[in-house]
C-alpha positions as CSV (number, residue, x, y, z in Angstrom):
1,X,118.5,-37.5,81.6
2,X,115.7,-39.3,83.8
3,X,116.1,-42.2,81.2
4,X,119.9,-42.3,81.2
5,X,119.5,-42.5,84.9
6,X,116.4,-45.3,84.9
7,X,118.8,-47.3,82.3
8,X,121.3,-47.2,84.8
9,X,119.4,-48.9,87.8
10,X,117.6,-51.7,85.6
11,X,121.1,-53.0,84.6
12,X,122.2,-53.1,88.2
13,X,119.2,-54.7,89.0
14,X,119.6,-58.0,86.8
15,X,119.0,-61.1,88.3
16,X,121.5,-63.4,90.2
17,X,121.0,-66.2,87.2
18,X,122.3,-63.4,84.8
19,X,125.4,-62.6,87.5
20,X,127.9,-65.3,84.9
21,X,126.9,-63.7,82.1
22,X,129.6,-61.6,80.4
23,X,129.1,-57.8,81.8
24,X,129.5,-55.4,78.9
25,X,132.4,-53.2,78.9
26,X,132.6,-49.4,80.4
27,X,133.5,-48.2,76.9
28,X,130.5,-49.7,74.9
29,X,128.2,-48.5,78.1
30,X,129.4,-45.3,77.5
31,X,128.9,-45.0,74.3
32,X,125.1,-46.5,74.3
33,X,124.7,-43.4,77.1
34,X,125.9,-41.2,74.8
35,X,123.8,-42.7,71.9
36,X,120.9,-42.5,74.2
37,X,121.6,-39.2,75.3
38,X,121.9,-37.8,71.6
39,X,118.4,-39.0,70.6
40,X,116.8,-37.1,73.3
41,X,118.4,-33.6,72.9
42,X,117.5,-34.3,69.4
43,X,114.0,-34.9,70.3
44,X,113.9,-32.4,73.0
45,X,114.7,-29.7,70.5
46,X,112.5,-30.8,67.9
47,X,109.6,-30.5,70.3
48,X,110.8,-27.2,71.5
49,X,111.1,-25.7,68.2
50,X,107.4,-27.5,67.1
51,X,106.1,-25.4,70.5
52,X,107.5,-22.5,69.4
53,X,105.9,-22.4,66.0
54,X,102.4,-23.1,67.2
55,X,102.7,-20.8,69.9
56,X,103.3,-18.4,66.9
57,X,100.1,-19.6,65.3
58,X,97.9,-19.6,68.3
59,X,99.3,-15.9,68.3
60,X,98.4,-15.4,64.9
61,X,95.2,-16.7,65.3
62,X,94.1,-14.9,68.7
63,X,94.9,-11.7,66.8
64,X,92.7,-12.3,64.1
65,X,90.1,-13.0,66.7
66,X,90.5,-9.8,68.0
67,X,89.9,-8.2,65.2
68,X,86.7,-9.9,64.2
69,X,86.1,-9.0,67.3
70,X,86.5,-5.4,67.1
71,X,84.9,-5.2,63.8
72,X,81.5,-7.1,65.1
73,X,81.3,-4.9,67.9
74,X,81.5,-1.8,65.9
75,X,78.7,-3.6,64.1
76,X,76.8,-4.1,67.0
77,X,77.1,-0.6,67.8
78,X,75.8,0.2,64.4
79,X,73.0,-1.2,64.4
80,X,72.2,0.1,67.4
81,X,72.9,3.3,67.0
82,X,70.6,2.8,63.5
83,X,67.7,0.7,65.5
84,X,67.3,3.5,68.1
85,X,67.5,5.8,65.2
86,X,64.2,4.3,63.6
87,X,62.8,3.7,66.5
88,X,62.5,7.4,67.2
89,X,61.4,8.0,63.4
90,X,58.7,5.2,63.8
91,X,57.6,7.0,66.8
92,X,57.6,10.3,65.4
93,X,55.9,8.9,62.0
94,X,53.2,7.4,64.5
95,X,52.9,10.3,66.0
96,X,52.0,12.3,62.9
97,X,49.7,9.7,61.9
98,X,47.8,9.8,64.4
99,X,48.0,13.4,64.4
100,X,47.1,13.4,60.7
101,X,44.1,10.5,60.9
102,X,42.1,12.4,63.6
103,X,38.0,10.9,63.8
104,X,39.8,7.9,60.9
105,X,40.4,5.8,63.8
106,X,37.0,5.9,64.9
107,X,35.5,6.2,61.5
108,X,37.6,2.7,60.9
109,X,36.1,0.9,63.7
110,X,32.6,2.2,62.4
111,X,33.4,1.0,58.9
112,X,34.7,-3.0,60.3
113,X,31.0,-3.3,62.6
114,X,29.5,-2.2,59.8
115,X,30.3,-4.5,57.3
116,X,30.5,-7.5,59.7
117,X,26.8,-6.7,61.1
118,X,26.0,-6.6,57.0
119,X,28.0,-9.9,56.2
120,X,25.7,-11.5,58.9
121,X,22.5,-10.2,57.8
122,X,23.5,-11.5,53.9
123,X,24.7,-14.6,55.0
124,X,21.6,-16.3,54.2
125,X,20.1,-14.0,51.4
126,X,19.0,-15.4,48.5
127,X,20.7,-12.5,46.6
128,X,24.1,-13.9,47.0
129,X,23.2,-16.5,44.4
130,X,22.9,-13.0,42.4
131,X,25.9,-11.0,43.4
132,X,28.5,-13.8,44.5
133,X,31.5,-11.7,45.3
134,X,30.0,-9.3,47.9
135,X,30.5,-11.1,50.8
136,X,34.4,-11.6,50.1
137,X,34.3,-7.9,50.0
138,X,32.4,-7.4,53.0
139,X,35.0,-9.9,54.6
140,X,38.0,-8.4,53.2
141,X,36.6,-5.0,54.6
142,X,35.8,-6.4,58.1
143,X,38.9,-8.0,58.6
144,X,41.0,-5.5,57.8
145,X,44.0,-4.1,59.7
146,X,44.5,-1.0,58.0
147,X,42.5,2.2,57.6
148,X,40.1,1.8,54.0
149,X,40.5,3.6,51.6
150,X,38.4,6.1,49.6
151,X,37.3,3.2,47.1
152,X,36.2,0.7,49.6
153,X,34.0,2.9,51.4
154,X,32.4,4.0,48.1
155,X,32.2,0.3,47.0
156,X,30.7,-0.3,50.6
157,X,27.7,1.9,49.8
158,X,27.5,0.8,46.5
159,X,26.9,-3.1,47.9
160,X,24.4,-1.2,50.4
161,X,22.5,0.7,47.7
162,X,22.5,-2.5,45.5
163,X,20.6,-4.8,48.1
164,X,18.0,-2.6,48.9
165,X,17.4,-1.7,44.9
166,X,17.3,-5.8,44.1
167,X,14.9,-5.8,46.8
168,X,12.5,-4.8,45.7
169,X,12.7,-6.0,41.5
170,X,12.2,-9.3,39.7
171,X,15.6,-10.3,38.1
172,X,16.2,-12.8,35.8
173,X,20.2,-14.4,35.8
174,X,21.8,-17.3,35.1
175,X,23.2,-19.5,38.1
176,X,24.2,-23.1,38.7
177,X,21.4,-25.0,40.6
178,X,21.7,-28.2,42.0
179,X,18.5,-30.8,41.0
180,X,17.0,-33.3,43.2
181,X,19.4,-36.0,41.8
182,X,22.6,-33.9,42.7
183,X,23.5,-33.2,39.4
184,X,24.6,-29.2,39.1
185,X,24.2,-27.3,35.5
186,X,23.3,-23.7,34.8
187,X,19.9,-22.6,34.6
188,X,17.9,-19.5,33.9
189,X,16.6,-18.3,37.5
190,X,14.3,-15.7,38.5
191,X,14.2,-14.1,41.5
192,X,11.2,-11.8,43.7
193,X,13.4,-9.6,45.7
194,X,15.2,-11.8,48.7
195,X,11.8,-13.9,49.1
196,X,11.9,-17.1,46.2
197,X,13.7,-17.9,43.4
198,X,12.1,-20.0,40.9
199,X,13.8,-22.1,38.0
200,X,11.6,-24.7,35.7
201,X,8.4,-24.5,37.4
202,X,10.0,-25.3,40.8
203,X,10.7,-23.4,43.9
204,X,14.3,-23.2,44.6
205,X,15.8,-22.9,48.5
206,X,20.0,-21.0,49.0
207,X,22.0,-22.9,50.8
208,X,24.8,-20.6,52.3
209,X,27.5,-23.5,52.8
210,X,27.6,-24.3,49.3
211,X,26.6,-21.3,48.1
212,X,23.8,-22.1,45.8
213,X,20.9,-22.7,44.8
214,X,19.4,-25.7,45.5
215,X,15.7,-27.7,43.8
216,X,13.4,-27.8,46.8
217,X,12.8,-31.8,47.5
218,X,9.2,-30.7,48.4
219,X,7.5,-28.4,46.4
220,X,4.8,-26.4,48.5
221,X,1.9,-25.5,47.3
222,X,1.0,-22.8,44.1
223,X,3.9,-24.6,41.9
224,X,1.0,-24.4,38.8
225,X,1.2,-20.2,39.3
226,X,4.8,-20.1,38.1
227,X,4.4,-20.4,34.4
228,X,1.8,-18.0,34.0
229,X,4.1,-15.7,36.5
230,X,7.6,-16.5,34.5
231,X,6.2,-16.5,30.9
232,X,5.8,-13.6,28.9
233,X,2.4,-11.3,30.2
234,X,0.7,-8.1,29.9
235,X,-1.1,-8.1,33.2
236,X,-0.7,-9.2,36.6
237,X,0.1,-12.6,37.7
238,X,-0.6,-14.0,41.1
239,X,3.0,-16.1,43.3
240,X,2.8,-17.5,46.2
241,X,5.9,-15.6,47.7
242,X,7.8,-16.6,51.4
243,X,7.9,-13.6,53.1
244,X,10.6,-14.9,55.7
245,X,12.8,-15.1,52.8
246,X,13.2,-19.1,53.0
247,X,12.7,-20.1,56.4
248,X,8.9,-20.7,55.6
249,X,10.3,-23.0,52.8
250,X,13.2,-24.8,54.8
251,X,10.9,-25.7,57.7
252,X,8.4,-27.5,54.6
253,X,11.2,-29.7,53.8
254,X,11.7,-30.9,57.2
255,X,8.0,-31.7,58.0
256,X,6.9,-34.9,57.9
257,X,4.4,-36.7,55.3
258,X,1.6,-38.9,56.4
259,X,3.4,-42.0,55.1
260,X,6.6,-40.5,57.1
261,X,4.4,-40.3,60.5
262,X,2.8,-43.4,59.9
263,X,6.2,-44.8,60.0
264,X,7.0,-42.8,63.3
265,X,4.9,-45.3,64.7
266,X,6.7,-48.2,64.3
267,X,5.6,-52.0,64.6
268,X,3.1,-51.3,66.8
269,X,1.8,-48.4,64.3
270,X,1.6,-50.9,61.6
271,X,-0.4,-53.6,63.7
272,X,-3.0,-51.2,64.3
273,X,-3.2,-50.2,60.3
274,X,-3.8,-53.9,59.4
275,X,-5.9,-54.5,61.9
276,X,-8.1,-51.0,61.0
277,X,-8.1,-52.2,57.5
278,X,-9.3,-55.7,58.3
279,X,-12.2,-54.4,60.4
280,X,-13.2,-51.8,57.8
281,X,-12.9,-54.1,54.8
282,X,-15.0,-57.0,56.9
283,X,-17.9,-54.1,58.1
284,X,-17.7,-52.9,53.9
285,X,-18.5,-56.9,53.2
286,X,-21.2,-57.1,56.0
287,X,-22.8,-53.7,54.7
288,X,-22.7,-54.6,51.1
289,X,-23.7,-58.2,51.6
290,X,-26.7,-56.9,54.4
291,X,-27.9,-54.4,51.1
292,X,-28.4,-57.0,48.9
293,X,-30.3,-59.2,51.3
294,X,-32.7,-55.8,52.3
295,X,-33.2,-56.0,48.5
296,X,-34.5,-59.5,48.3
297,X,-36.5,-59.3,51.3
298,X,-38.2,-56.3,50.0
299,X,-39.5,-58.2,46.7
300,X,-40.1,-60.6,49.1
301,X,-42.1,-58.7,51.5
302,X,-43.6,-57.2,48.1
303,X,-45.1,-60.6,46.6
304,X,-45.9,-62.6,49.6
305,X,-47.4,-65.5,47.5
306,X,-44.7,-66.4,45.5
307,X,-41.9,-67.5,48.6
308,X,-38.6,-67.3,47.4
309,X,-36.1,-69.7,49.5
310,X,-33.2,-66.7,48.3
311,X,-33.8,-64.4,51.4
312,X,-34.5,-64.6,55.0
313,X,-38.0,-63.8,55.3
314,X,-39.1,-66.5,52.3
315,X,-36.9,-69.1,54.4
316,X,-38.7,-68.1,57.4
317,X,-42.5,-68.1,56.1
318,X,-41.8,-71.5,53.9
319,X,-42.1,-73.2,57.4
320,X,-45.5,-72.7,58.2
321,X,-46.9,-72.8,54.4
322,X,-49.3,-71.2,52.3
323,X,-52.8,-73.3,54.2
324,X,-51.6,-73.9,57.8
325,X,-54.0,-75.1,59.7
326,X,-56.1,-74.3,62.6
327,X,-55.6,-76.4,65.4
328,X,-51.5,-76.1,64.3
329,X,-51.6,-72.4,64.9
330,X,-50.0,-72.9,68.7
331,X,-47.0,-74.4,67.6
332,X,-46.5,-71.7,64.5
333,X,-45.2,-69.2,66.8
334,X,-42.6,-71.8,67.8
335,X,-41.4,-72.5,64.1
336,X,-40.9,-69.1,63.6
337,X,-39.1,-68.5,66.3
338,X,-37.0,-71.1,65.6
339,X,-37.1,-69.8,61.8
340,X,-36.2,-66.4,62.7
341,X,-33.3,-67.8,65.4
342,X,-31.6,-69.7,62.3
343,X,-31.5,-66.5,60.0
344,X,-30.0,-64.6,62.8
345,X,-26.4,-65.4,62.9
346,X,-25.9,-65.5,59.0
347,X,-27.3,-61.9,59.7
348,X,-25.3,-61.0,62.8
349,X,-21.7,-62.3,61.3
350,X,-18.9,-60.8,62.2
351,X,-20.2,-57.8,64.1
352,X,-18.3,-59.6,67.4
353,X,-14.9,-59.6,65.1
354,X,-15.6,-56.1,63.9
355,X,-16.7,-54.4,67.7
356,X,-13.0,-56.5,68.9
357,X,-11.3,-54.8,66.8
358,X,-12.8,-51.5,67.6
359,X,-11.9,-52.0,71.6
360,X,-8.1,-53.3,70.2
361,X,-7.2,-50.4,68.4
362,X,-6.9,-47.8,70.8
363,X,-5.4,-50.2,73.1
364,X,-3.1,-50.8,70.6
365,X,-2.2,-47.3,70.4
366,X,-1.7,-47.2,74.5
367,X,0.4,-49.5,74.0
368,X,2.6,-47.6,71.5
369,X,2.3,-45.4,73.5
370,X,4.0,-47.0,76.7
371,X,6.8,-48.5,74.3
372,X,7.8,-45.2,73.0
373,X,8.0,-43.5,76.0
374,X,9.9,-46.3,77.9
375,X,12.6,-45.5,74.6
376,X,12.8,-42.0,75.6
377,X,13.1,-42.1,79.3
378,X,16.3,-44.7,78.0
379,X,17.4,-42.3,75.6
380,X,17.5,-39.7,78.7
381,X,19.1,-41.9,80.8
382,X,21.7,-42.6,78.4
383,X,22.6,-39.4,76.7
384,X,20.5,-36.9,79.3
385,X,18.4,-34.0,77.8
386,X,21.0,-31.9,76.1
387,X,20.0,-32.6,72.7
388,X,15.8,-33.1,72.0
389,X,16.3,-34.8,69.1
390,X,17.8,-37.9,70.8
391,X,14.3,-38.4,72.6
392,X,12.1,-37.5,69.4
393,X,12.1,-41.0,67.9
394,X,10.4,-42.6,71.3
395,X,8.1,-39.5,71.7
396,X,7.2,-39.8,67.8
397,X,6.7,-42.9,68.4
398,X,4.3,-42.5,71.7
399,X,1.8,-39.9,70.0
400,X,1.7,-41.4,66.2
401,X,0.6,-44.7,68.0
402,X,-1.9,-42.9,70.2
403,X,-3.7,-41.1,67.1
404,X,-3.3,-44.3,65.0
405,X,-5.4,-46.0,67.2
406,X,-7.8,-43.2,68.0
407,X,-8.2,-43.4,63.9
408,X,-8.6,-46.8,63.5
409,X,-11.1,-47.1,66.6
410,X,-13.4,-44.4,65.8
411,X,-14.2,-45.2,62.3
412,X,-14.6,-49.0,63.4
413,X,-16.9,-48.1,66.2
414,X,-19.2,-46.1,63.6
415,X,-18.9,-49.1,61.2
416,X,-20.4,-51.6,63.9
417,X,-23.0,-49.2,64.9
418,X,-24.1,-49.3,60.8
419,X,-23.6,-52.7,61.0
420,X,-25.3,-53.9,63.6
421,X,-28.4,-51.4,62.7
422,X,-28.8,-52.6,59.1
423,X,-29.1,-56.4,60.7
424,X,-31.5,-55.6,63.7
425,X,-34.0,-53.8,61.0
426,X,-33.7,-57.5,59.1
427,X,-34.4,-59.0,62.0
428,X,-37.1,-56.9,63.2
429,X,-38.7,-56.9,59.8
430,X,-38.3,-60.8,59.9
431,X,-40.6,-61.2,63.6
432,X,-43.1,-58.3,62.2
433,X,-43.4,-60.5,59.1
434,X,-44.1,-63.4,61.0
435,X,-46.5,-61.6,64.0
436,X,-48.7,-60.3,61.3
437,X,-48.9,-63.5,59.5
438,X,-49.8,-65.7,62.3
439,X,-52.4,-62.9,63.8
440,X,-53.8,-63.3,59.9
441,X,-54.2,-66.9,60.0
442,X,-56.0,-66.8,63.7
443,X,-58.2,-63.6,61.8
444,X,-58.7,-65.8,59.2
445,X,-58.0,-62.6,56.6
446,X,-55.8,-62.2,53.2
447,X,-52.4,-62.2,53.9
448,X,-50.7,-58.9,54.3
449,X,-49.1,-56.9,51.7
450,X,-46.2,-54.8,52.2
């Protein structure tokens, strides 16, 4: 009707320009209101009857929701009606077994300490190499939730009452060993108790990460005992044995060699080798060299009348020869002096080089020493002194310097001393020779024999 109405105003509302336009007539305006009027009552209806059926469906629908509705909460009040049901049974069965377990509980608790106090003890044992699977037992059994049962606790004693018999046997068993090249293969092992095991004339070390047994990089000392030890005998055989059961062993591999300290020491460390070797290898020369003159000087000293110009003291009594005479016998002093004075510095050569490098060594080694500790004051200033091993390098490096130089020096100083004697007694012997001959001459006796 509101259109009918609104249909009504618009064409009264026409412009003025549309005024001399033919208006329609009342009957054809009639019947278009009519038309009009038709085709919404239609639609009207239509609509009313389309609300009318979904009103029935939401119906429909809202009662079906009830009832699922209904039905889930009779559910709901099922279940929990059924979970306060349990509930009370679980509490009533927990109260019967706890009733029933009695001294369990704390026989349980005993049981887990137990075998996680064992499990630590065996975590390093060499016997695991022998009896693998214990320790998952002994973690399965200290780990557990639930109350053992009459088989673990007897397979509990039974890992008890093995260790202590394997203790104290030798056992032979096959087991994979790693060799110093990495390479892992099966070999025939033989155990002392939880002390060493030994496989082809080597001393082998367990590693508990890997689990297994592992060639020893370093072999200590006694390795030639093992054979006569492993192989087939009637009496006793002597083993060197570790009684810490491996730590004796592990703290071997970590020690450094000599050729590993020397290193410690650095540049500086290798200066003062060099220099130590060139100092001993020189005083060697001089006191080889000095032997072989004493030698010739000797027969010289021994045949006087035959003056040899291969030695110091023929050299030194060719000057005034075999008939000086008289009135010269002033100025013979003077030539042998002068003699003697030449012969000296072939004989004193290299003692200066030799007593340097004696006086260089040990500085040397101080000053090693003031390098290494300047790296480990940075080394603290850097990282502090949480972890020792970040300072060991400069402190290596200080002390291996220190006793480098203390080596090199002492054996130097000793070697100049030797030295410098054998060269003085030449000397000495060279002015004696001479003093006696001239006080001959002035005698007018034989010449002396030595």
């Amino acid at each position: 009707m509101k259109r009918l109405w609104i249909g009504c105003l618009l064409m009264t509302l026409l412009p003025l320009g549309q005024v001399q336009a033919q208006a329609p007539s009342k009957q054809d305006l009639l019947r278009s209101i009519r038309e009009t009027r038709s085709a919404e009552e239609a639609q009207m209806r239509a609509r009313e009857q389309a609300f009318v059926q979904e009103q029935g469906q939401q119906q429909q629908r809202m009662a079906a929701a009830v009832r699922e509705r209904d039905q889930l909460q009779a559910s709901a009040d099922a279940l929990d009606a059924r979970f306060k049901q349990q509930s009370e049974a679980l509490a009533a069965v927990k109260a019967e077994l706890s009733e029933r377990s009695g001294n369990l509980g704390e026989l349980f608790g005993v049981v887990r300490q137990g075998a996680g106090d064992t499990r630590s003890q065996w975590q390093d044992s060499l016997l695991n190499s022998r009896f693998p699977e214990r320790l998952k037992e002994l973690d399965a059994l200290a780990q557990s939730q639930r109350i053992p049962q009459v088989e673990q606790l007897e397979q509990f004693w039974y890992r008890l009452q093995q260790d202590m018999t394997a203790s104290g046997e030798i056992s032979r068993y096959e087991a994979p060993v790693v060799d110093r090249h990495g390479q892992t293969r099966a070999q025939q092992v033989v155990s002392v108790g939880p002390f060493v095991a030994l496989s082809e004339q080597q001393y082998l070390s367990y590693q508990p990460d890997s689990q297994q047994l592992v060639s020893l990089e370093r072999q200590p000392d006694g390795t030639g005992l093992i054979a006569d030890f492993v192989g087939p005998r009637e009496a006793l055989a002597d083993l060197w044995l570790d009684p810490s059961r491996g730590s004796v062993l592990d703290q071997l591999q970590r020690k450094p060699q000599l050729l590993e300290r020397v290193m410690q020491g650095g540049i500086v460390g290798y200066v003062i080798i060099v220099l130590g070797g060139v100092g001993i290898l020189l005083a060697l020369v001089r006191l080889f060299w000095l032997q072989g003159v004493q030698r010739r000087v000797d027969r010289q000293a021994a045949d006087l009348d035959n003056l040899q110009a291969n030695n110091p003291l023929g050299r030194v009594l060719s000057v005034i020869g075999s008939h000086p005479r008289l009135e010269e016998l002033d100025t013979l002093e003077l030539k042998l002096d002068e003699a003697i004075l030449k012969e000296t510095p072939a004989l004193e050569r290299w003692q200066g080089l030799i007593k340097l490098l004696a006086a260089v060594a040990p500085l040397l080694g101080l000053l090693g020493t003031v390098t290494g500790m300047i790296a480990t004051f940075q080394a603290i200033t850097q990282y502090g002194t949480g972890d020792p091993k970040l300072m060991a390098d400069g402190i290596s490096q200080a002390l291996v310097t220190t006793v480098l130089g203390l080596v090199a020096a002492i054996p130097l100083l000793f070697m100049h001393s030797l030295v410098a004697a054998r060269s003085k007694a030449l000397i000495q012997l060279l002015e004696q020779q001479s003093a006696g001959l001239i006080a001959l001459h002035l005698g007018g006796g034989d010449k002396p024999r030595d």
